[in-house]
Phi, psi and omega in degrees: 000310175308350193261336151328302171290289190318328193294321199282328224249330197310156166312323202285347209246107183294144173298355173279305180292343152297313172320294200285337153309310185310303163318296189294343168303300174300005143269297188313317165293342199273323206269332199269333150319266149335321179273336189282344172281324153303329175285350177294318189330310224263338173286317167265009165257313162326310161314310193279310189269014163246027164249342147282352157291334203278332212207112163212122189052053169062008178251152172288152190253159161310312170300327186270319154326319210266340160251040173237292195229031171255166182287011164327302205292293189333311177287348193286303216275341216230346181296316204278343156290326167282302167322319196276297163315307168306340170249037190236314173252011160266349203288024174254353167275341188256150177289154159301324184254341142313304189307317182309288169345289177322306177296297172287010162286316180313280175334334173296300168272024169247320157356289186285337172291315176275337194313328160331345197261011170271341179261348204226345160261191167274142141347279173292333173307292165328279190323308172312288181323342184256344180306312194263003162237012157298318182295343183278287206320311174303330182271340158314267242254325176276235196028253185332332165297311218276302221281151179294343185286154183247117137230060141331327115004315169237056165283302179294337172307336215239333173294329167294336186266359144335289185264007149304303186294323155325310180303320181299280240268001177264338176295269184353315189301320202254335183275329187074069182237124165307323221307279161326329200275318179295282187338286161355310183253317166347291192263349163284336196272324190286327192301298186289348172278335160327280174340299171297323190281317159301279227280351210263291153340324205260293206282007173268328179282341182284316203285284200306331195278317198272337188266319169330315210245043174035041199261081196260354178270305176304340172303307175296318176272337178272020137314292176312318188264355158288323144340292177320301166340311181270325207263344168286339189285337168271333167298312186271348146331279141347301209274286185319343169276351226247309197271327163290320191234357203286200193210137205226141176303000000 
């Protein structure tokens, strides 16, 4: 944040250009809000229609057999992982609008990755549970917008504790532990609520470090992967609260 304060305030920065920095932050937040709301769209309307393809009159369909309880399912649960890597070192290869692209697709496919939870919650549960957590999520990122304190800082902190909950929850596969399986979303929801606040911080200082030098190709893809970022930090956010508190059929 001070490199923020420094930009607008510095000898070097005339008060227009501060100004116009300022317009453009506020697009630029606008387009990573946006793209990550579509992509929630396009993730929880793909989740509801292959989970009503999967289950017709309470039997599994061939499509819900083969992405449920074939070895099928493994590559469904581990593609949306993969996808988020591939596209974090391929995107300096890519246009800003191939990066977009990219991005709903990944949504499309984490859609799919989740739909179960149309089958094993309630209607309303979901719909409560994603309620409280667009509202957390929102006040987490306005935290993180508005407040002056850096906490840049608690980035490696919060990334170890990332691939600690990976590690739990790829053991877990095999142990099955209720124990485990809670402690996982316990402490992911306090990790991913971090998360939002931090990365939200981190793409307005990034967005400002960068608009200094007009670096407008980089601006673009770096919407998208600031997109990524907030919509990975709310899905999973979502699926632990969901795992905690949700109402199961």
């Amino acid at each position: 944040m001070a490199q923020f304060d420094t930009l607008r305030t510095g000898p070097g920065v005339s008060g227009a250009r501060a100004a116009e920095i300022d317009q453009g932050l506020r697009a630029h937040m606008n387009k990573v809000y946006g793209t990550m709301a579509v992509g929630m769209l396009i993730t929880f309307a793909a989740a509801w229609a292959i989970s009503g393809m999967a289950v017709v009159d309470g039997q599994l369909t061939a499509l819900g057999a083969a992405l449920y309880t074939s070895p099928l399912r493994w590559v469904v649960m581990f593609a949306p992982l993969i996808f988020v890597f591939g596209l974090s070192m391929g995107i300096n290869k890519l246009s800003a609008a191939a990066a977009q692209l990219l991005f709903y697709v990944f949504a499309a496919v984490m859609g799919v990755s989740i739909s179960s939870i149309f089958l094993v919650f309630t209607g309303e549960s979901i719909a409560q549970v994603f309620l409280v957590t667009a509202i957390a999520f929102a006040a987490l990122s306005l935290w993180g917008y508005t407040t002056k304190k850096d906490i840049s800082g608690w980035g490696t902190f919060l990334i170890m504790g990332v691939i600690g909950l990976i590690v739990a929850s790829v053991v877990n596969i095999f142990l099955a532990s209720s124990a485990l399986a809670f402690a996982v979303s316990a402490i992911g929801v306090l990790i991913f609520a971090g998360l939002t606040a931090y990365d939200t911080q981190r793409i307005k200082t990034e967005y400002v470090a960068h608009a200094a030098h007009g670096d407008g190709e980089w601006l673009g893809k770096a919407a998208i992967m600031g997109a990524l970022s907030l919509y990975l930090n709310f899905i999973n956010m979502f699926m632990m609260l969901l795992s905690l508190f949700g109402n199961r059929e």
